[in-house]
TIFIVO-889647 format. One line per 2 residues: number of its first residue (from 1); for each residue x, y, z of C-alpha. Coordinates in pm, 1 decimal, decimal comma, padded with zeros to 6 digits. Example, Ala and Ser with C-alpha at 12.3 -4.5 7.8 and 13.67 -1.06 7.14 Angstrom:
REM residues 2
1> 01230,0:-00450,0:00780,0  01367,0:-00106,0:00714,0
This chain:
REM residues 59
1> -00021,6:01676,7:-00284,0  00339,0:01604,8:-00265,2
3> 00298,6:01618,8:00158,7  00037,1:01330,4:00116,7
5> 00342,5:01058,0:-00047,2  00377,2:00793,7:00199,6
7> 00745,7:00718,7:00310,1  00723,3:00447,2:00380,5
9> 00793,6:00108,5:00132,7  00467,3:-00009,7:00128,7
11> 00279,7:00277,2:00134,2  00511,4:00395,6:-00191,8
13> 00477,3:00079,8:-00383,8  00085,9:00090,1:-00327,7
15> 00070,8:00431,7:-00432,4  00293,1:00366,3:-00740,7
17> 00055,9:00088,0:-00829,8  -00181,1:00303,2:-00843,4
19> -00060,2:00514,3:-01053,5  -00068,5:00278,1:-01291,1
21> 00293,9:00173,6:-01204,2  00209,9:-00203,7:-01163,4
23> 00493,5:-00348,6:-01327,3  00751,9:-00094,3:-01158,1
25> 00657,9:-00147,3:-00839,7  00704,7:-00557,2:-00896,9
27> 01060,3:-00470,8:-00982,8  01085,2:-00233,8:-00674,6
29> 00970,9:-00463,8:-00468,0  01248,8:-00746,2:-00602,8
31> 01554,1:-00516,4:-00582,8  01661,0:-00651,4:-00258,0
33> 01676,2:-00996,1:-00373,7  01934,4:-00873,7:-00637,9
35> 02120,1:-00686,4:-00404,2  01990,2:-00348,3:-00406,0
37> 01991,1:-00149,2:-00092,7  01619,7:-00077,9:00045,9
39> 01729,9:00301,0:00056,3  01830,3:00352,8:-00263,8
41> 01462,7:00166,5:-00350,9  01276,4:00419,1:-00105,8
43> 01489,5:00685,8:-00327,5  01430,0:00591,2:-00691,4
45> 00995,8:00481,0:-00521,2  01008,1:00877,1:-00390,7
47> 01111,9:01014,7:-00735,2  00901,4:00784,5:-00938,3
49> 00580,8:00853,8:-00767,7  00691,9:01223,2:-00723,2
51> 00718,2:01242,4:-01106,6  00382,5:01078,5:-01165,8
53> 00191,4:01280,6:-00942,2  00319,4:01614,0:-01100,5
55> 00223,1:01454,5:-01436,0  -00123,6:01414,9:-01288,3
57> -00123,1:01767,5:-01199,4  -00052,5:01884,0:-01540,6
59> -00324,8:01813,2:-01659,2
């Protein structure tokens, strides 16, 4: 599944949401208000959905 995560910004943060990441995604997507680079957001979106995913798959 892990060759099906969008790369994209969008595409992350509407994944994340659903994975029940509403709130996380919100902050995501006001990190570059409060100076935070849009790569290190596509970085820490990749890992978060990454995690969740493999959380959905152990189960």
């Amino acid at each position: 599944m892990a060759d099906q995560i969008p790369y994209d910004l969008e595409g992350l943060l509407a994944l994340l949401e659903r994975l029940d990441g509403a709130e996380e995604a919100a902050v995501a997507r006001a990190a570059p208000e409060g100076g935070v680079s849009r790569e290190r957001v596509l970085d820490e979106l990749s890992r978060e959905v990454t995690r969740r995913l493999a959380r959905l798959e152990e189960r």
